[in-house]
mmJSON file of the N, C-alpha and C atoms, coordinates in Angstrom:
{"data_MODEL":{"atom_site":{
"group_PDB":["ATOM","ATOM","ATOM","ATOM","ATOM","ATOM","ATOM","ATOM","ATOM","ATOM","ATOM","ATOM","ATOM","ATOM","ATOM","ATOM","ATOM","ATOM","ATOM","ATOM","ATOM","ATOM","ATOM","ATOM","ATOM","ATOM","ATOM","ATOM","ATOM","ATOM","ATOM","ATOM","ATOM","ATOM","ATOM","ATOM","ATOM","ATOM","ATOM","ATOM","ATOM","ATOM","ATOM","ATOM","ATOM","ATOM","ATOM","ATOM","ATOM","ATOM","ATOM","ATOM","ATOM","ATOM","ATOM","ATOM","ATOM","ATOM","ATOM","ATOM","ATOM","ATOM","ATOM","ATOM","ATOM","ATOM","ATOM","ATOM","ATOM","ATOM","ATOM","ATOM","ATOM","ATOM","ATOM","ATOM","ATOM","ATOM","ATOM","ATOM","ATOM","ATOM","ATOM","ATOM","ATOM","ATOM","ATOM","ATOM","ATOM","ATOM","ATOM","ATOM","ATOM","ATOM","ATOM","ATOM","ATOM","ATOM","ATOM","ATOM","ATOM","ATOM","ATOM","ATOM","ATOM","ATOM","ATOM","ATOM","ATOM","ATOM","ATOM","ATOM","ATOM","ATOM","ATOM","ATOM","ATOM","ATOM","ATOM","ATOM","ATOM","ATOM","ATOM","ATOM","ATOM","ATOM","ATOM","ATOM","ATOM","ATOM","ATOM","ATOM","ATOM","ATOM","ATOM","ATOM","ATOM","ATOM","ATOM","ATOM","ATOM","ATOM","ATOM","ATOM","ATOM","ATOM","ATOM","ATOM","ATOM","ATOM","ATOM","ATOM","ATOM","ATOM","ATOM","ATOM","ATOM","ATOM","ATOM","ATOM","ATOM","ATOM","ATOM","ATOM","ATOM","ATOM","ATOM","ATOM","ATOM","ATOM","ATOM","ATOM","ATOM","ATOM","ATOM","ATOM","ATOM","ATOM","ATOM","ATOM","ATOM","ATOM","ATOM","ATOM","ATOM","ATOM","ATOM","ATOM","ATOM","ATOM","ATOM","ATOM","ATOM","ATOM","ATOM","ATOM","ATOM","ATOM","ATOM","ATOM","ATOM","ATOM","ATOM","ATOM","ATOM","ATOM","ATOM","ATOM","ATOM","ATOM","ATOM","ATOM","ATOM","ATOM","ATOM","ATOM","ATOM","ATOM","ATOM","ATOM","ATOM","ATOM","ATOM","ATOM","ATOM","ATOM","ATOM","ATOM","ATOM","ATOM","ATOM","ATOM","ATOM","ATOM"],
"id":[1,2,3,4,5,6,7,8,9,10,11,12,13,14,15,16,17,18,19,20,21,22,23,24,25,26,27,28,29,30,31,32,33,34,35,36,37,38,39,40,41,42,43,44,45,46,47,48,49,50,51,52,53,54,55,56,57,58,59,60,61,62,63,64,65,66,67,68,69,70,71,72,73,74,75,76,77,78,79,80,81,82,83,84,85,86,87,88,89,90,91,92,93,94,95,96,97,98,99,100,101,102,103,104,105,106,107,108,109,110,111,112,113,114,115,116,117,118,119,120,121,122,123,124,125,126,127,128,129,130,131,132,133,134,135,136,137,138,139,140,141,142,143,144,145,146,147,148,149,150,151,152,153,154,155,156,157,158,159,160,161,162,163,164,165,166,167,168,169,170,171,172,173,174,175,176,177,178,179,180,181,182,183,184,185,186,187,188,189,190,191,192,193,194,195,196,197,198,199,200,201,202,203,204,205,206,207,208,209,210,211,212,213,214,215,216,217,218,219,220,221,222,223,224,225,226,227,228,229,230,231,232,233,234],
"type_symbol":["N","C","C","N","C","C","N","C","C","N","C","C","N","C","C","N","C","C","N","C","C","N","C","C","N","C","C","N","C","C","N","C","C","N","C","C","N","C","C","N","C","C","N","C","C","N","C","C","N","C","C","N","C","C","N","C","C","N","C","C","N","C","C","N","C","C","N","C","C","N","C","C","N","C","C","N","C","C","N","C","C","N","C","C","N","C","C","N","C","C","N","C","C","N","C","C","N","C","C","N","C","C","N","C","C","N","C","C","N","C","C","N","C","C","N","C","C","N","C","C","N","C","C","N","C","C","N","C","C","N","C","C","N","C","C","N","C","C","N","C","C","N","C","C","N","C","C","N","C","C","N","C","C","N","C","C","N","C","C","N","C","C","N","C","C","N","C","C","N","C","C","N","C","C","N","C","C","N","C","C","N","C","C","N","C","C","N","C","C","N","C","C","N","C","C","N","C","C","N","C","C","N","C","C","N","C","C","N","C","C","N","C","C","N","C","C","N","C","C","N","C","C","N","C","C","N","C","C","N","C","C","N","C","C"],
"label_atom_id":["N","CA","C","N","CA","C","N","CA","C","N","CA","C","N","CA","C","N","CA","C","N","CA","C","N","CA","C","N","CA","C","N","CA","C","N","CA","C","N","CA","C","N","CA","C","N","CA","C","N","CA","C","N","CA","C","N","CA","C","N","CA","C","N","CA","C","N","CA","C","N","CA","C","N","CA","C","N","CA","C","N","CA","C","N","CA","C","N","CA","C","N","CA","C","N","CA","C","N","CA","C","N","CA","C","N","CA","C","N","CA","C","N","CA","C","N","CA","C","N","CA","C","N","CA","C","N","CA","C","N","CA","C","N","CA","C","N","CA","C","N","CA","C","N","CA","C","N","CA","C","N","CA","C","N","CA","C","N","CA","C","N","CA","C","N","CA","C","N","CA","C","N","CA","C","N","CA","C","N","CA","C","N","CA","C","N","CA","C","N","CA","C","N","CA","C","N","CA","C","N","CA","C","N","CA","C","N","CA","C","N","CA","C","N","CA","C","N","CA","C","N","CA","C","N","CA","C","N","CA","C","N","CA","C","N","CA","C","N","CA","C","N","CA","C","N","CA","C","N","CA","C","N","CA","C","N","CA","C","N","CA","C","N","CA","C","N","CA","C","N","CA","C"],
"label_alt_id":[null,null,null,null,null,null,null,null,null,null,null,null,null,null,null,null,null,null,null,null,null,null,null,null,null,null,null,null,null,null,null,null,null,null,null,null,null,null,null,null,null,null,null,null,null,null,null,null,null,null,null,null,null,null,null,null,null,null,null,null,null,null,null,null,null,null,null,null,null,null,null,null,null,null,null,null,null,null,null,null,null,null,null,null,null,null,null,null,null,null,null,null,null,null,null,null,null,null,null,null,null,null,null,null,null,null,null,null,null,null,null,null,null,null,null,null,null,null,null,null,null,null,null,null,null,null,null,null,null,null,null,null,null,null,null,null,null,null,null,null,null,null,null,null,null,null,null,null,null,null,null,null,null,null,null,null,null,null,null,null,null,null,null,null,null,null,null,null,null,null,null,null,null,null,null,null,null,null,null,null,null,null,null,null,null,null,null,null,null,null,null,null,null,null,null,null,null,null,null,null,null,null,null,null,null,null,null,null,null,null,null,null,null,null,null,null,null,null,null,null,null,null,null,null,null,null,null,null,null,null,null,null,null,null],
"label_comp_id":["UNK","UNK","UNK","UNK","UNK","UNK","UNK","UNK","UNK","UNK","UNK","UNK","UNK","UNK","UNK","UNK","UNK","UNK","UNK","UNK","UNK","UNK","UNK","UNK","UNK","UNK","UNK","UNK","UNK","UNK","UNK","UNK","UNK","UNK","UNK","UNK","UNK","UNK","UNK","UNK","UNK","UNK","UNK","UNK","UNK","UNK","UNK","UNK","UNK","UNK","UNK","UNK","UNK","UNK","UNK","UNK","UNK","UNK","UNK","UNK","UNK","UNK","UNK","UNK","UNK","UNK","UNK","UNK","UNK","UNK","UNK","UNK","UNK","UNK","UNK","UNK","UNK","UNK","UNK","UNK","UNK","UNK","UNK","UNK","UNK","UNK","UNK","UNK","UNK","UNK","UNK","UNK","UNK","UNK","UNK","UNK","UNK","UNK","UNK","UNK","UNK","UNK","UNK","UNK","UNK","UNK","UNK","UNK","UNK","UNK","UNK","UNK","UNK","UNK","UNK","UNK","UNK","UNK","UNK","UNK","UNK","UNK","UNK","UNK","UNK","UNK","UNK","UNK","UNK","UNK","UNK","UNK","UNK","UNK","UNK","UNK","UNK","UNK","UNK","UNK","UNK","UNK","UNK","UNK","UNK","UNK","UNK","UNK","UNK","UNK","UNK","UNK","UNK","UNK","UNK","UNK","UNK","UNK","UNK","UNK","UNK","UNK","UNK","UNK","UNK","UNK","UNK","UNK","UNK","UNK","UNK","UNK","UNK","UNK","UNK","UNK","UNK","UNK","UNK","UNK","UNK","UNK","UNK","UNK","UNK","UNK","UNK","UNK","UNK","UNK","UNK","UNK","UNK","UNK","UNK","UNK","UNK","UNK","UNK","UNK","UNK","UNK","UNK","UNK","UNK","UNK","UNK","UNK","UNK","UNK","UNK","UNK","UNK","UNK","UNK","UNK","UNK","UNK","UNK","UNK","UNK","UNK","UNK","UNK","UNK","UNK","UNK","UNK","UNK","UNK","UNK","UNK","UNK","UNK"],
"label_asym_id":["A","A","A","A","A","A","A","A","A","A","A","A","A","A","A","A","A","A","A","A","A","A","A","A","A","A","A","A","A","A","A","A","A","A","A","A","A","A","A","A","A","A","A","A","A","A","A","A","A","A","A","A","A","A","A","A","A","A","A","A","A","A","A","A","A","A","A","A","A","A","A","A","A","A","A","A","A","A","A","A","A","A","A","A","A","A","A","A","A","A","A","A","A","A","A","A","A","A","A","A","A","A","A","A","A","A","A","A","A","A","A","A","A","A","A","A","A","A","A","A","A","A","A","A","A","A","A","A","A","A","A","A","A","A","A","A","A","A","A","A","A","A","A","A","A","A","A","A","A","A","A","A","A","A","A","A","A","A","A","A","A","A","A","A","A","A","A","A","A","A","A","A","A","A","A","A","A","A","A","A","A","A","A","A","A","A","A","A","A","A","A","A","A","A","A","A","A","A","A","A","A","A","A","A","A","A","A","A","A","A","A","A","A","A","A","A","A","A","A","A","A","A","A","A","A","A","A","A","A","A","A","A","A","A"],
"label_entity_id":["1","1","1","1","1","1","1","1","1","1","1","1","1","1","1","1","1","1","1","1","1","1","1","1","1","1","1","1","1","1","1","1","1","1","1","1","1","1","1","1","1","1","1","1","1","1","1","1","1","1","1","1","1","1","1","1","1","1","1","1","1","1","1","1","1","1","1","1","1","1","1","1","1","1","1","1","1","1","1","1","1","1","1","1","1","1","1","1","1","1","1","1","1","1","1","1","1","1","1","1","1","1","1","1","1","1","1","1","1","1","1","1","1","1","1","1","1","1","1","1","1","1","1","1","1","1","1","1","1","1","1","1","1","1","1","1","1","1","1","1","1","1","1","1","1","1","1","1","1","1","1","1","1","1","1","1","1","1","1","1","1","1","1","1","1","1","1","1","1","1","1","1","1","1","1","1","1","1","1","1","1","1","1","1","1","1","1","1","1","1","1","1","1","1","1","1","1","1","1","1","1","1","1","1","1","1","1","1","1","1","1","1","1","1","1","1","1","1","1","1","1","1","1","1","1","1","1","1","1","1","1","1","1","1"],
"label_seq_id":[1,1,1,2,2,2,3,3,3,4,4,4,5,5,5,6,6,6,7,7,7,8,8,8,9,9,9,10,10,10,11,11,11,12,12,12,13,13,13,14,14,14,15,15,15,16,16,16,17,17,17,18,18,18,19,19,19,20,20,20,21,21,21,22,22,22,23,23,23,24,24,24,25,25,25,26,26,26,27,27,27,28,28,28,29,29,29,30,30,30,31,31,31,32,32,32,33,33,33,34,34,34,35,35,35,36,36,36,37,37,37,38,38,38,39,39,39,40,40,40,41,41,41,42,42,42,43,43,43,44,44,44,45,45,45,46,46,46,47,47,47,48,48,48,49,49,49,50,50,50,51,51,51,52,52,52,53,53,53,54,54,54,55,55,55,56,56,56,57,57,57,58,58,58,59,59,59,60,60,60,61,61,61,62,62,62,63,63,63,64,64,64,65,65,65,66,66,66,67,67,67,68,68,68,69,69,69,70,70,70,71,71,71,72,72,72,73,73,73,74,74,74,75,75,75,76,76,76,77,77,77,78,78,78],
"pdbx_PDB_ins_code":[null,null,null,null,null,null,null,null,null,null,null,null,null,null,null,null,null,null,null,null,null,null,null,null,null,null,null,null,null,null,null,null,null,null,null,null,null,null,null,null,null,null,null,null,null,null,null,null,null,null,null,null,null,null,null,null,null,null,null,null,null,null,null,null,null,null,null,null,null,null,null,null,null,null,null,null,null,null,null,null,null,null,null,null,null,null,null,null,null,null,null,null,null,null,null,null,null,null,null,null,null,null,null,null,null,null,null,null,null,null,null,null,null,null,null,null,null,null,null,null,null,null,null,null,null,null,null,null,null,null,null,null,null,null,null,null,null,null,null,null,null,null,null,null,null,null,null,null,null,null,null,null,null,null,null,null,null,null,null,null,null,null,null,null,null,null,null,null,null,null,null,null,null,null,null,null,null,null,null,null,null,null,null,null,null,null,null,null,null,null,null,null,null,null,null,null,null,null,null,null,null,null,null,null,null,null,null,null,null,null,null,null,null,null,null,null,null,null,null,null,null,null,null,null,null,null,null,null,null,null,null,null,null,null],
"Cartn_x":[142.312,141.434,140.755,139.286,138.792,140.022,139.805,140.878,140.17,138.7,138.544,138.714,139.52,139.952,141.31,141.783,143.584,142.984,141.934,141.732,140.839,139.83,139.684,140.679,141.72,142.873,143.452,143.879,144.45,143.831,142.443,141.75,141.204,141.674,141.46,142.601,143.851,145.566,145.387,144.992,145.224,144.137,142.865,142.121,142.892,143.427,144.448,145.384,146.199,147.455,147.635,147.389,147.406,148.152,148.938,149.804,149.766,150.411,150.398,151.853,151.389,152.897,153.391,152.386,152.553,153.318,153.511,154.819,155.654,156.934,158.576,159.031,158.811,159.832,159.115,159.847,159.197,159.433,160.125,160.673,159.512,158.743,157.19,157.14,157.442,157.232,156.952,156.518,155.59,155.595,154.389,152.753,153.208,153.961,154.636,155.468,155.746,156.689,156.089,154.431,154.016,153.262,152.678,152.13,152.463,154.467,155.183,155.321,155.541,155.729,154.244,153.419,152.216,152.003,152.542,152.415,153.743,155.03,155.716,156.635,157.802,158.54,158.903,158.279,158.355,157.107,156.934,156.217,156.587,156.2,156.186,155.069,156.033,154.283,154.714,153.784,153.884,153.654,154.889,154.808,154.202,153.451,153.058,152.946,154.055,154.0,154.027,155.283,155.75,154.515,154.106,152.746,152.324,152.236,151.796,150.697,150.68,149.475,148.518,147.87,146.398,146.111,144.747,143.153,141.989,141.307,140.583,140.511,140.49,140.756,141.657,142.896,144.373,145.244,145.368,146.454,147.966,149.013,149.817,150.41,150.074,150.201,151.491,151.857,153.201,153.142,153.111,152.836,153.692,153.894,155.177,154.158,154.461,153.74,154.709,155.993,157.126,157.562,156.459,157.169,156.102,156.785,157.265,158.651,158.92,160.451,160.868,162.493,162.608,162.953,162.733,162.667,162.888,163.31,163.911,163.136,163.034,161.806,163.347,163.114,163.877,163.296,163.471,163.008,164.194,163.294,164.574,163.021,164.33,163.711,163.912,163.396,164.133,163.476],
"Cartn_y":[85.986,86.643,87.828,88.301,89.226,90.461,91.096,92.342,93.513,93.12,94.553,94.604,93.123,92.833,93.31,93.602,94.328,96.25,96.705,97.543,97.841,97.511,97.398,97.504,96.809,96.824,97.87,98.539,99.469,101.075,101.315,101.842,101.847,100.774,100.757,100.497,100.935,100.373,102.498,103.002,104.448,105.266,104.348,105.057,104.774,103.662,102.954,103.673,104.046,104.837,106.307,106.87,108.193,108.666,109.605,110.45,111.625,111.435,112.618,113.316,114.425,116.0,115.985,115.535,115.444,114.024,113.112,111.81,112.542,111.911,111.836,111.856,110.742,110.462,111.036,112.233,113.3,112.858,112.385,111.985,111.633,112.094,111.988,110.384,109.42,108.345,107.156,107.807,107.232,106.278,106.464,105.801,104.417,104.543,103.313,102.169,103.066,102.233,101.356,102.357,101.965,100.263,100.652,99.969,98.5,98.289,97.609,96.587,97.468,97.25,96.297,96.807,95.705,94.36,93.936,93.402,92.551,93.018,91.875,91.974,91.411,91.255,89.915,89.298,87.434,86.858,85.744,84.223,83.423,82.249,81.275,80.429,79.87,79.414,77.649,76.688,75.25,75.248,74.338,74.065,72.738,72.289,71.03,70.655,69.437,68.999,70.024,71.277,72.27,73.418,73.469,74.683,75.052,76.141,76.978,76.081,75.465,75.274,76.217,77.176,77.923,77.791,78.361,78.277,78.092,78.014,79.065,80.117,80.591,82.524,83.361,82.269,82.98,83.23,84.306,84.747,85.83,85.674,86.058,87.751,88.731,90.075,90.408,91.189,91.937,93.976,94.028,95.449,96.753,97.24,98.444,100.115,100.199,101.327,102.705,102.605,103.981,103.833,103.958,104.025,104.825,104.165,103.016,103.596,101.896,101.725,100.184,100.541,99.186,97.91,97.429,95.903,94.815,93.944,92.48,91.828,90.683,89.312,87.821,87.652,86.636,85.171,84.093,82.863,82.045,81.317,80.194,78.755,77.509,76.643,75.873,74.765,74.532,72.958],
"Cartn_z":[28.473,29.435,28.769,29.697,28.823,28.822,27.504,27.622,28.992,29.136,30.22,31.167,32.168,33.003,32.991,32.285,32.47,32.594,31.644,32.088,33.615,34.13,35.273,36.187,36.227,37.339,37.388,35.929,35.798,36.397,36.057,36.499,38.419,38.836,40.499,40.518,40.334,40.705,40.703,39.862,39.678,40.842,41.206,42.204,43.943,43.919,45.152,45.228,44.003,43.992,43.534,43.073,42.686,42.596,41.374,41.411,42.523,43.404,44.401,44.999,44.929,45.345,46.594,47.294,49.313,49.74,48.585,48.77,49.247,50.326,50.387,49.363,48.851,47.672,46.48,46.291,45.395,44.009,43.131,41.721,41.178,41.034,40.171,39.718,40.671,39.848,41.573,42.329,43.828,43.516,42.617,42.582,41.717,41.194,40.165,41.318,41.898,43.14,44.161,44.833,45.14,44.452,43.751,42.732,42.67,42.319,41.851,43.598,44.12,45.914,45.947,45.452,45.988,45.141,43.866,42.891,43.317,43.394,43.693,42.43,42.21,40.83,40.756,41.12,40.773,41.036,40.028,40.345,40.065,40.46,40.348,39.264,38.568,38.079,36.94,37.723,37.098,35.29,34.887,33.704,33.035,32.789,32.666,31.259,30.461,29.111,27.875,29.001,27.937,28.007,28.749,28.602,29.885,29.935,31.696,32.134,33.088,33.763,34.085,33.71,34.516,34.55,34.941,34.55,33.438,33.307,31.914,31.843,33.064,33.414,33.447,33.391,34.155,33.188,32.835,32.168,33.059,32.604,33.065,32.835,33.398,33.279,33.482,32.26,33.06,32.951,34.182,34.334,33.938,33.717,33.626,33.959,35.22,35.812,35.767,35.108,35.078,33.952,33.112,31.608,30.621,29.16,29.02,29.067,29.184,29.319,28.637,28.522,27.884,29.372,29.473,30.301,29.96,30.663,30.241,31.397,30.829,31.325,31.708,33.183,33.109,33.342,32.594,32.897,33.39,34.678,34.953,35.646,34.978,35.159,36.052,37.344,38.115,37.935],
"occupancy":[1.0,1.0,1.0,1.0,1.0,1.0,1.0,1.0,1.0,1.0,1.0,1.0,1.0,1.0,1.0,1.0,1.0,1.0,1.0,1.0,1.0,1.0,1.0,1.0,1.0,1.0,1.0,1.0,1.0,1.0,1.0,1.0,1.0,1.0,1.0,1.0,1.0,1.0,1.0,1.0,1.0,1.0,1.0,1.0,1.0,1.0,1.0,1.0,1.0,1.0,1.0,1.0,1.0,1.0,1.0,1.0,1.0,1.0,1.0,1.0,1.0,1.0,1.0,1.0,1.0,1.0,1.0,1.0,1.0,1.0,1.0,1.0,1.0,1.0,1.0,1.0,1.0,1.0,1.0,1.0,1.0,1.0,1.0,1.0,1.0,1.0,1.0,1.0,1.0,1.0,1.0,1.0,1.0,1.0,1.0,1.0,1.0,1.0,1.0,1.0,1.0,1.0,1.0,1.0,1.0,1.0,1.0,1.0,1.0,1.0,1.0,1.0,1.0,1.0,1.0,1.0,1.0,1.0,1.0,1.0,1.0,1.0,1.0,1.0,1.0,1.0,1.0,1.0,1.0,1.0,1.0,1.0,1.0,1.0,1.0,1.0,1.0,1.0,1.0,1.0,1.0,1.0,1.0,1.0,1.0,1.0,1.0,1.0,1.0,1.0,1.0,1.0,1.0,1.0,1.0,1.0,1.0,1.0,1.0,1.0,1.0,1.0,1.0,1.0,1.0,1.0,1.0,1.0,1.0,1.0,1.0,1.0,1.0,1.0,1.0,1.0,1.0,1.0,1.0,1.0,1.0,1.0,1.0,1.0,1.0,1.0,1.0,1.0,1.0,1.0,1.0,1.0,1.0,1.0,1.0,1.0,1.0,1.0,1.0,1.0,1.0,1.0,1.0,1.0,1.0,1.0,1.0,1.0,1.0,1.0,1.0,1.0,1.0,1.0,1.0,1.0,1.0,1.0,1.0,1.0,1.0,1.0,1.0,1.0,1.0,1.0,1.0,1.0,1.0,1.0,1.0,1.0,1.0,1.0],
"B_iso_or_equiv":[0.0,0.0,0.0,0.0,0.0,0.0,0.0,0.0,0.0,0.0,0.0,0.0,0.0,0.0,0.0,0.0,0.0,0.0,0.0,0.0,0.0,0.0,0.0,0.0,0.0,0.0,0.0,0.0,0.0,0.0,0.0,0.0,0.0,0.0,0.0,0.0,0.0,0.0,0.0,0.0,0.0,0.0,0.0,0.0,0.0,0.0,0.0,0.0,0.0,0.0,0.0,0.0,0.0,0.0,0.0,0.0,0.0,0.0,0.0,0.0,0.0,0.0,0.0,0.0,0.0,0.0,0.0,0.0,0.0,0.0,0.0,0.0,0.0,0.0,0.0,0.0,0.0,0.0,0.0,0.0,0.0,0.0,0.0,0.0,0.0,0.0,0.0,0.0,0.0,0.0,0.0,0.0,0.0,0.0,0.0,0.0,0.0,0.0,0.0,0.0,0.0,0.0,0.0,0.0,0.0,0.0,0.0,0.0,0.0,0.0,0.0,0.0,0.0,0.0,0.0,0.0,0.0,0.0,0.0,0.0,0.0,0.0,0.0,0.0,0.0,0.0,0.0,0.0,0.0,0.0,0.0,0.0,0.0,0.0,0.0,0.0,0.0,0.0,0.0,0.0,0.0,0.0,0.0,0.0,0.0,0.0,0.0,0.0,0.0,0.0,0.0,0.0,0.0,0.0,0.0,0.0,0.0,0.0,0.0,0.0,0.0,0.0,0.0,0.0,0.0,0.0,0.0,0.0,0.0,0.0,0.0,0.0,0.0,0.0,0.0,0.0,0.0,0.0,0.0,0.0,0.0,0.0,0.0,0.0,0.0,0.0,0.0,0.0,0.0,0.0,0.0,0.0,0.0,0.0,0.0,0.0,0.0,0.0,0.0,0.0,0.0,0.0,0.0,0.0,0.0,0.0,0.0,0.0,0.0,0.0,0.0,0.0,0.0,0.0,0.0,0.0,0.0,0.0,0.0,0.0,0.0,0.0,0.0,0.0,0.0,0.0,0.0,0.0,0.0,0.0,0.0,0.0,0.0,0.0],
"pdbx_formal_charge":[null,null,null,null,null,null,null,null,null,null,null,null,null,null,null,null,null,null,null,null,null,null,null,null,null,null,null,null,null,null,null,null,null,null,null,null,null,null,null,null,null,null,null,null,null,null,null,null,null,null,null,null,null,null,null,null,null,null,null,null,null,null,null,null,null,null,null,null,null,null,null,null,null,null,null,null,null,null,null,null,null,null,null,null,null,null,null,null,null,null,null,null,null,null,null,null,null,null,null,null,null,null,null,null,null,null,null,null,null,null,null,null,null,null,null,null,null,null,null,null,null,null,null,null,null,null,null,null,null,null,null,null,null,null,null,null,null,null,null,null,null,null,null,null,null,null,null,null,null,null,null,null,null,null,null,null,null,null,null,null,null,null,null,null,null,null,null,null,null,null,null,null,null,null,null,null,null,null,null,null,null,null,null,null,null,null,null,null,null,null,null,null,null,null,null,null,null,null,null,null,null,null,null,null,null,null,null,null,null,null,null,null,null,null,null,null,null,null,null,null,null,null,null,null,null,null,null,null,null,null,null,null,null,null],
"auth_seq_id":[1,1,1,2,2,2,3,3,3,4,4,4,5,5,5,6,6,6,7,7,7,8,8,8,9,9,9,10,10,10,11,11,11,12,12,12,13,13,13,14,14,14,15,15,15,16,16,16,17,17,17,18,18,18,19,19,19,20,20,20,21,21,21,22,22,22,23,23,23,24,24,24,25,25,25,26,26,26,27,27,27,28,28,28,29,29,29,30,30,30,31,31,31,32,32,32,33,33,33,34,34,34,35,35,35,36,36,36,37,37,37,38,38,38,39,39,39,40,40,40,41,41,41,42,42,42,43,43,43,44,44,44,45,45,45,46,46,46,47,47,47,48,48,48,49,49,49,50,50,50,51,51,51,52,52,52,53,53,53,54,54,54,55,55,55,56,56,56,57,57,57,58,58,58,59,59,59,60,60,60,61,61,61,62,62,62,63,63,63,64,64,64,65,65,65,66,66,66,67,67,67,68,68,68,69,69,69,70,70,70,71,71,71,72,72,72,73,73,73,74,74,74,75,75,75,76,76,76,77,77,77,78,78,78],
"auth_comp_id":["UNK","UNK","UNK","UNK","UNK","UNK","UNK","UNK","UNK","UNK","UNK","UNK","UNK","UNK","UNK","UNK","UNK","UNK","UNK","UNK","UNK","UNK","UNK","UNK","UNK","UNK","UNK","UNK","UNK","UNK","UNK","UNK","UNK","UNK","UNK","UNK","UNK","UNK","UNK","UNK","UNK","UNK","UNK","UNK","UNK","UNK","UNK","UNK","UNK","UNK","UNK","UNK","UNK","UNK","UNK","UNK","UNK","UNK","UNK","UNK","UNK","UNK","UNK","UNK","UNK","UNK","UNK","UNK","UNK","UNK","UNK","UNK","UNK","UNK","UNK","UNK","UNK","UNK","UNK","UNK","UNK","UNK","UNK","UNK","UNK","UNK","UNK","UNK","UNK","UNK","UNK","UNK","UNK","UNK","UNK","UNK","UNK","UNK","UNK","UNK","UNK","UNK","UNK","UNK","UNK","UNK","UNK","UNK","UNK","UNK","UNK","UNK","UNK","UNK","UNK","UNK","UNK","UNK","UNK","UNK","UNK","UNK","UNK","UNK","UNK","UNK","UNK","UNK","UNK","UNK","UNK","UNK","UNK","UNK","UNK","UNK","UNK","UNK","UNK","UNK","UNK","UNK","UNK","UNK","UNK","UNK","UNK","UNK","UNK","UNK","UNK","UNK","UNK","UNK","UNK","UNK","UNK","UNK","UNK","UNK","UNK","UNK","UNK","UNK","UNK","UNK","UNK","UNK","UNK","UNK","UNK","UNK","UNK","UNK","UNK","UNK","UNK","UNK","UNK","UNK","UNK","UNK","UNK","UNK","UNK","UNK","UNK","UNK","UNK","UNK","UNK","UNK","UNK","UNK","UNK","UNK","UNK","UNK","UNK","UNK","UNK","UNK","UNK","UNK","UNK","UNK","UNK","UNK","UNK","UNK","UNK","UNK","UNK","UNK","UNK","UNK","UNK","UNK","UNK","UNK","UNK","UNK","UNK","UNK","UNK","UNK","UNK","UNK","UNK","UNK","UNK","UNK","UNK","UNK"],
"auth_asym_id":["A","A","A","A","A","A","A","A","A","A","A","A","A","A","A","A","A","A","A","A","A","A","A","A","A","A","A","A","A","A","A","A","A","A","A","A","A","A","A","A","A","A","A","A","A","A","A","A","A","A","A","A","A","A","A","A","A","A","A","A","A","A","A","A","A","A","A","A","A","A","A","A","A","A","A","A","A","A","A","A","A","A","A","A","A","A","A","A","A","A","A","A","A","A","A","A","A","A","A","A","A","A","A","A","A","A","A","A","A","A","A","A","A","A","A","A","A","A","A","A","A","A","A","A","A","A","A","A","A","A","A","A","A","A","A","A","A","A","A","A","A","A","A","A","A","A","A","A","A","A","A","A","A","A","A","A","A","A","A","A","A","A","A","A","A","A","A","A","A","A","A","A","A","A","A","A","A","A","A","A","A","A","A","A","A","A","A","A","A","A","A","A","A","A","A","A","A","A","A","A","A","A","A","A","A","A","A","A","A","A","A","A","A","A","A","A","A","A","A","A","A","A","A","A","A","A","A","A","A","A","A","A","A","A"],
"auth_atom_id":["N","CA","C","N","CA","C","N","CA","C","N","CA","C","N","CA","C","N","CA","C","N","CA","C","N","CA","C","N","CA","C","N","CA","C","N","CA","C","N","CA","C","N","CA","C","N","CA","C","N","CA","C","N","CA","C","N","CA","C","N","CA","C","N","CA","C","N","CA","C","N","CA","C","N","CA","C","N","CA","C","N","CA","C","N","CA","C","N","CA","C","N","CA","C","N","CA","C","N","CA","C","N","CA","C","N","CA","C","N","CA","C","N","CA","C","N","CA","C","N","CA","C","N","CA","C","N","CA","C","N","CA","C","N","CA","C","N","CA","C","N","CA","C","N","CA","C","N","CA","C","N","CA","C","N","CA","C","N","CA","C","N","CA","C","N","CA","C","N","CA","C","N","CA","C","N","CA","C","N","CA","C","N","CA","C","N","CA","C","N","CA","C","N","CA","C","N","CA","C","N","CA","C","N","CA","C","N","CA","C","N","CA","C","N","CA","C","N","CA","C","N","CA","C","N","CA","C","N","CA","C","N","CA","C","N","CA","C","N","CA","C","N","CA","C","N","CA","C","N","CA","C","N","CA","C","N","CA","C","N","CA","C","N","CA","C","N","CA","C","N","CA","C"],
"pdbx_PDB_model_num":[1,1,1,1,1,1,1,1,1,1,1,1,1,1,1,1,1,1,1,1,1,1,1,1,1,1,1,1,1,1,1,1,1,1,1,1,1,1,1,1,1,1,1,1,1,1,1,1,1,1,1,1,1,1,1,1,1,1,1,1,1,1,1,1,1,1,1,1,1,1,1,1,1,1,1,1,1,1,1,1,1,1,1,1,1,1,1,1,1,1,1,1,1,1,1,1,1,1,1,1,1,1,1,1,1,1,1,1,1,1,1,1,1,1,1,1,1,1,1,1,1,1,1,1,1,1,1,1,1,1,1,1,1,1,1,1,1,1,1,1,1,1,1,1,1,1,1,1,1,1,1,1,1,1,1,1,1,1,1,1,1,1,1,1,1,1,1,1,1,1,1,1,1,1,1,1,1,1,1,1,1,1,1,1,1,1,1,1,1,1,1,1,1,1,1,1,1,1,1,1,1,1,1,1,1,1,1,1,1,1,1,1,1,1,1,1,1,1,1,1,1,1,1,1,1,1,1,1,1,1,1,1,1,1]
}}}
């Protein structure tokens, strides 16, 4: 995918969310929560003859909005 499509998102994920002082949940890290809360922490996604099924457009993003940090990726096959 084009690379300016990961920036774009990133850039309207930060105008949607904003670091802000007037949150509850004060731990300077909201906006990541929020963020993560709208995005979801799973998909689903078809494998066909050993290779992701997408698009021509679709590539698969993985976000990390409270970091960096170290993270682990889980795959399961069903």
């Amino acid at each position: 995918a084009d690379p300016d499509v990961c920036r774009d998102i990133l850039t309207h994920l930060r105008t949607l969310f904003p670091q802000r002082a007037d949150l509850r949940h004060a731990e300077g890290n909201s906006d990541a929560h929020l963020k993560a809360s709208f995005f979801g922490s799973s998909v689903h996604l078809m494998v066909d003859q050993g290779r992701l099924a997408l698009g021509t457009w679709q590539r698969v993003f993985l976000g990390e909005f409270d970091g960096p940090r170290t993270r682990s990726v889980w795959v399961s096959f069903l």
